[in-house]
C-alpha positions in Angstrom: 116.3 62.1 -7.6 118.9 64.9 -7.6 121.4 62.3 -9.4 118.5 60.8 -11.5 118.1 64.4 -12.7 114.7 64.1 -11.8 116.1 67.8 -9.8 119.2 70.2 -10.3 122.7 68.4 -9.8 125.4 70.5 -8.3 127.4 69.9 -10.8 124.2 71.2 -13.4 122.4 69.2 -15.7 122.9 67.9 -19.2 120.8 70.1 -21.6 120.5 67.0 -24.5 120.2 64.2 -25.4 124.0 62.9 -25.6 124.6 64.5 -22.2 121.8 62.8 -20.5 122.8 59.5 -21.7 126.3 59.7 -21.6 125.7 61.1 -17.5 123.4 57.9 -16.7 126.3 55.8 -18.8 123.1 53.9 -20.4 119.6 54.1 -20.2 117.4 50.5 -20.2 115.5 51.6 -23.2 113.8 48.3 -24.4 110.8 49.6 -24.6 110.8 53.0 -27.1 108.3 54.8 -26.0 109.2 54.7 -22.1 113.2 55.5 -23.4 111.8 58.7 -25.3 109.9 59.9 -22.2 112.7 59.3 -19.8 114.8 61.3 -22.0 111.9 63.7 -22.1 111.5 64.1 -18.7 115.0 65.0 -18.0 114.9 67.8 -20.2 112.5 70.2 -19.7 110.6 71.8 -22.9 111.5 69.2 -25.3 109.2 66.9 -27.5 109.5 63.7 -28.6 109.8 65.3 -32.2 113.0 66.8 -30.8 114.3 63.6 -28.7 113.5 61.7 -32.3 115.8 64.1 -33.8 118.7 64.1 -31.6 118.7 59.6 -32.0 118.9 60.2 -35.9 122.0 62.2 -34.8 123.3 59.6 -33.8 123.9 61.7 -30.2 122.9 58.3 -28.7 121.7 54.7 -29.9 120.5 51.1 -28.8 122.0 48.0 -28.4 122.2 45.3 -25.4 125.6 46.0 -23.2 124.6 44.9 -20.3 122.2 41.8 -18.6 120.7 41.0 -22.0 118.7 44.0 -22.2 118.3 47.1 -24.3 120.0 50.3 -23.5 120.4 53.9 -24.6 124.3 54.4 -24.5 126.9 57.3 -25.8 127.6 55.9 -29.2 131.8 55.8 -28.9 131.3 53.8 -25.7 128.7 51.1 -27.2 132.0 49.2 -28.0 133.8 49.1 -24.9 130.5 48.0 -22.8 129.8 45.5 -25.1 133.5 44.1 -24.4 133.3 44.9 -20.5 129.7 43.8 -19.6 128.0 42.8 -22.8 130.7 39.5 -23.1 129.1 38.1 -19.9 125.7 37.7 -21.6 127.4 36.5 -25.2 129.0 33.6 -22.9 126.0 32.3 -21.4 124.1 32.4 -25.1 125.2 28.6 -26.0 122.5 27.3 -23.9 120.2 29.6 -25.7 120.9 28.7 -28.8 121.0 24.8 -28.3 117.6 25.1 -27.8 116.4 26.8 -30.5 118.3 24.1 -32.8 121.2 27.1 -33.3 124.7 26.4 -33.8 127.5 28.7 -32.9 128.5 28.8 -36.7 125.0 29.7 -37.5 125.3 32.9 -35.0 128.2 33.7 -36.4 127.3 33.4 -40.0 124.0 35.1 -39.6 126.2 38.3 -38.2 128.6 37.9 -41.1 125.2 38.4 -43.5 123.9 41.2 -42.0 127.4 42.8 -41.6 127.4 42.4 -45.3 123.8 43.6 -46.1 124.1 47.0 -44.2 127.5 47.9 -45.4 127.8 51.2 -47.2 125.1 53.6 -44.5 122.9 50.7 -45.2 119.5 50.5 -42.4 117.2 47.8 -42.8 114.3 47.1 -40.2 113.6 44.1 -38.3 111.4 42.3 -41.0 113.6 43.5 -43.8 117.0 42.0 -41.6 114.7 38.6 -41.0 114.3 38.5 -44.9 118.3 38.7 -45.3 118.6 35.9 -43.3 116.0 33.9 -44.8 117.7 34.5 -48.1 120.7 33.8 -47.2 119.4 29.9 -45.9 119.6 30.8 -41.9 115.9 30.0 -40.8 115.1 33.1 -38.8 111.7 31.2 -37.8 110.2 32.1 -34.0 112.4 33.1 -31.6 115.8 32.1 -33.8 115.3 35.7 -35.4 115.3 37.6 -32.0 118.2 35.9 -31.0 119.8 36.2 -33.8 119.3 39.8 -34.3 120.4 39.8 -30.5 123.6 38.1 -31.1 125.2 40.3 -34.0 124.7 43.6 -31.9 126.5 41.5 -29.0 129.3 41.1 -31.0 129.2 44.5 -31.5 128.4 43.9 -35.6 125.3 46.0 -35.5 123.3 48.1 -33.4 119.4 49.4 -33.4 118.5 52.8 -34.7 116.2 54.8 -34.5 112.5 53.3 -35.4 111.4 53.9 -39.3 107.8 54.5 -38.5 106.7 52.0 -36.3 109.2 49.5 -37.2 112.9 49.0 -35.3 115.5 49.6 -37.6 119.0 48.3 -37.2 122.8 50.1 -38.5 126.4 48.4 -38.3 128.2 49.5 -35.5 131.1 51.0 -36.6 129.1 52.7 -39.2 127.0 54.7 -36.2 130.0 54.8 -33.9 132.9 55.6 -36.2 135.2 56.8 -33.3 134.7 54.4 -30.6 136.7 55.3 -27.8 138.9 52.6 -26.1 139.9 52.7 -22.5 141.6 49.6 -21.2 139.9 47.5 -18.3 140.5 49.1 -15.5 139.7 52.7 -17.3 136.6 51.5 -18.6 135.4 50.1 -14.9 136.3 53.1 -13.4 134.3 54.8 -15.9 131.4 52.3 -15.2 131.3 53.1 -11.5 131.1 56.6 -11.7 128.4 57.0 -14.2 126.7 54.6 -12.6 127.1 56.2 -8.9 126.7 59.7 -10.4 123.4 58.8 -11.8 122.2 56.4 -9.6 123.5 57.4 -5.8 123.4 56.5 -3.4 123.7 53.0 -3.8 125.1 49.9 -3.1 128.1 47.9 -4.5 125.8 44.6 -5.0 123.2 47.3 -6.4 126.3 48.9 -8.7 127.2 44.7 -9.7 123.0 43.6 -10.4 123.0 47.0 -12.7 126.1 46.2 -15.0 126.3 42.2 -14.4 130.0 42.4 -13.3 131.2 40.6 -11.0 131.7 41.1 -7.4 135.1 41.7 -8.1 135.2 43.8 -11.3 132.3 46.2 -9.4 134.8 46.6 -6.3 137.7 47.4 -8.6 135.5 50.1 -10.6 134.7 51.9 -7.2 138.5 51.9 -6.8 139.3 53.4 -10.1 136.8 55.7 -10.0 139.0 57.1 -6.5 137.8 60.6 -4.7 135.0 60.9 -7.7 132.9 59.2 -4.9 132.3 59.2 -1.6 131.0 56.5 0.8 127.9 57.3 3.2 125.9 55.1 5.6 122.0 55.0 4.2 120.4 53.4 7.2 123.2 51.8 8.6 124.3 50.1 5.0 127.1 51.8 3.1 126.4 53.5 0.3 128.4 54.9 -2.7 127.5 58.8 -4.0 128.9 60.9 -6.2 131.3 63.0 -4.3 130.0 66.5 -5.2 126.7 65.6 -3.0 128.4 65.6 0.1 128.1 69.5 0.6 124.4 69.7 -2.0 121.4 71.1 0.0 119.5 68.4 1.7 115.5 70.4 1.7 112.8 68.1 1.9 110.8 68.3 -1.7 107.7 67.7 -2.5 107.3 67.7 -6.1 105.2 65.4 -7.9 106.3 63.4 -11.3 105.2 61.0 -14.3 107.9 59.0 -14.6 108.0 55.6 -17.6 107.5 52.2 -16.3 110.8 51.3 -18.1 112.9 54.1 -15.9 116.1 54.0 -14.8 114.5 55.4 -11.0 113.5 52.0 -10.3 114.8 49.7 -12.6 118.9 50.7 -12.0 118.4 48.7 -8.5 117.7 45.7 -6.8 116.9 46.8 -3.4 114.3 49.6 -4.2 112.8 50.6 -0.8 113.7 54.0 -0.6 111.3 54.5 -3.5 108.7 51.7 -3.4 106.6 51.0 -0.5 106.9 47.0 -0.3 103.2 46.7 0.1 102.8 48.1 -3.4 105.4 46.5 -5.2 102.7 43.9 -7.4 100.9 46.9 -8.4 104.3 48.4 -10.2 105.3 44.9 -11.2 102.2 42.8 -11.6 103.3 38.9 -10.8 107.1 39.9 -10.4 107.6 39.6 -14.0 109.6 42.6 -14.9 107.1 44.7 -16.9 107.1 48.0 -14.4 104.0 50.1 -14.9 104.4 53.8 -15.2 104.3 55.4 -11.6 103.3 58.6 -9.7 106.1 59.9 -8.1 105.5 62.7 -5.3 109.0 63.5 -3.1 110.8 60.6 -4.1 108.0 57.6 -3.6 105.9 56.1 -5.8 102.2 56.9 -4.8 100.1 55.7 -7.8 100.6 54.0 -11.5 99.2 55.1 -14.7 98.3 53.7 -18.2 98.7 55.3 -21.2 96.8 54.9 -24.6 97.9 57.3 -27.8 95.3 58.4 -30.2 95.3 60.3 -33.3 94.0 63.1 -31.2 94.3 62.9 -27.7 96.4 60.8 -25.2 94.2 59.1 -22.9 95.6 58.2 -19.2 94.4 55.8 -16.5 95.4 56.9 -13.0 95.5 54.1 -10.2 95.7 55.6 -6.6 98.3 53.6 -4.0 97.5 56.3 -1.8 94.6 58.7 -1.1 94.3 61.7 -3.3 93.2 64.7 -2.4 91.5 67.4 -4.3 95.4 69.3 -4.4 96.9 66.5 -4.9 94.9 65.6 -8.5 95.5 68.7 -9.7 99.3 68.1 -9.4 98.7 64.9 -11.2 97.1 66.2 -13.8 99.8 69.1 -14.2 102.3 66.1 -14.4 100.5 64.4 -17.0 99.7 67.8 -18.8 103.4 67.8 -19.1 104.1 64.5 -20.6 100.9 64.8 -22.8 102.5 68.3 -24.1 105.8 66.1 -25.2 103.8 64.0 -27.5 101.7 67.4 -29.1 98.3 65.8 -27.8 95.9 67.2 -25.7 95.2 64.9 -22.1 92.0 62.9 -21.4 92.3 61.4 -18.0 90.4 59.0 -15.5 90.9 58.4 -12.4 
């Protein structure tokens, strides 16, 4: 939790938004509301007025680097990812695209059009981008549009900004990331490793491989690069890689008590998550295994309840499931941690248990 920044790092903690991304490397953010709040949550005193404000900055933006999925990332290294990780996902796509009656040419035309429409500071949301496409004879029809949407950020021709409203909006690239910075391969893995170890530790090499979708290989050579950055421990008997300035932090048992998204990089950056999740209450987090993680109460590291959210003009109304007993004590602290997350949006909390 210390390298999560859930708690002070000994090396301090970012203080906005482009330091908390850039620490973590990139943030799965595929669902908005979960991404603001794990930014939120990291940073003390902000609201999501304030979070919404630093994204139109431009101090960090969207796109799919790695496994297919959306992720907050610094906006100069969007490029780079794409071309380290993000390639491993654009070469598995034909399949993809074979069945949805797609050609390679089509992908790459459809990227071409949209390159075209949002020249010149141009932003265009989803349906607008669909219409483009449409126009321009590509049938964006079902899930053709996703994909194809999917495929021009791949290539690294677009990438999503900030929401207009309710409704995503998408940027070009180069346009939102004018000075991409360009390490070569072994730089860039390196670079991988240690945010990923920083902000993650400690973990495991397969862990460090499942979160970026390198290979064995490539996530071996990244520990290498990254050299006395990080240290190897032994996390009940398995090794496990840390960022090195942890060695010597305090080790006092904590007892804090969180509201973390379902979407959060505290359980979704690993495979093996027992240190956090009991294994007896893994369906409640991810009902049927399917990937959608509920929100979760965390209290000293484990998870210890889920909660549902529902936002109102007014009020923000939250659903509290117990996985283990509550006490009287143990409510209020709840409630404080909810207070706090209701105070990011500017709504008061309604609450049920």
């Amino acid at each position: 939790m210390t390298s999560l920044l859930l708690r002070e790092h000994p090396r301090g903690r970012p203080r906005d938004v482009a330091g908390v991304v850039e620490w973590f490397g990139a943030m799965q953010a595929q669902d908005v509301a979960s991404g603001l709040w794990s930014l939120g949550t990291r940073l003390p005193g902000w609201t999501v007025a304030d979070v919404r404000a630093a994204l139109e900055r431009r101090e960090a933006l969207r796109t799919w680097p790695m496994r297919g999925t959306v992720h907050l990332v610094p906006p100069r290294d969007a490029r780079w990812m794409l071309e380290v990780t993000g390639v491993r996902a654009l070469s598995g796509a034909a399949a993809r695209r074979a069945a949805l009656g797609l050609t390679e040419a089509d992908a790459d035309r459809a990227a071409d059009v949209l390159g075209a429409a949002l020249a010149g500071g141009g932003r265009l949301t989803r349906a607008e981008c669909l219409a483009t496409l449409a126009a321009a004879g590509i049938d964006p029809a079902g899930q053709r549009g996703y994909h194809l949407l999917w495929y021009a950020s791949q290539r690294g021709v677009t990438c999503i900004a900030p929401h207009v409203g309710t409704e995503q909006t998408f940027a070009l690239l180069d346009e939102w990331a004018p000075e991409p910075r360009r390490p070569d391969r072994d730089e860039a893995l390196g670079l991988l490793a240690l945010r990923y170890f920083r902000s993650h530790g400690p973990t495991t090499r397969q862990d460090f491989a499942g979160w970026t979708g390198l290979t064995a290989a490539d996530a071996r050579r990244g520990i290498a690069v990254a050299g006395e950055d990080l240290a190897t421990v032994e996390v009940d008997g398995v090794p496990a890689v840390l960022d090195a300035a942890l060695l010597d932090a305090p080790r006092t048992a904590r007892d804090d008590v969180l509201a973390l998204p379902g979407f959060d990089e505290y359980l979704l950056g690993y495979k093996d998550r027992t240190l956090m999740l009991d294994p007896a209450h893994r369906q409640a987090v991810v009902p049927g295994g399917n990937g959608v993680f509920q929100s979760t109460i965390v209290r000293g590291g484990r998870v210890v309840g889920t909660w549902k959210r529902t936002i109102g003009r007014t009020r923000v109304s939250v659903t509290v499931r117990q996985l283990t007993p509550f006490d009287d004590s143990m409510r209020a602290r709840v409630e404080a941690a909810l207070t706090r997350y209701a105070d990011f949006l500017g709504l008061p909390l309604h609450h049920s248990w």
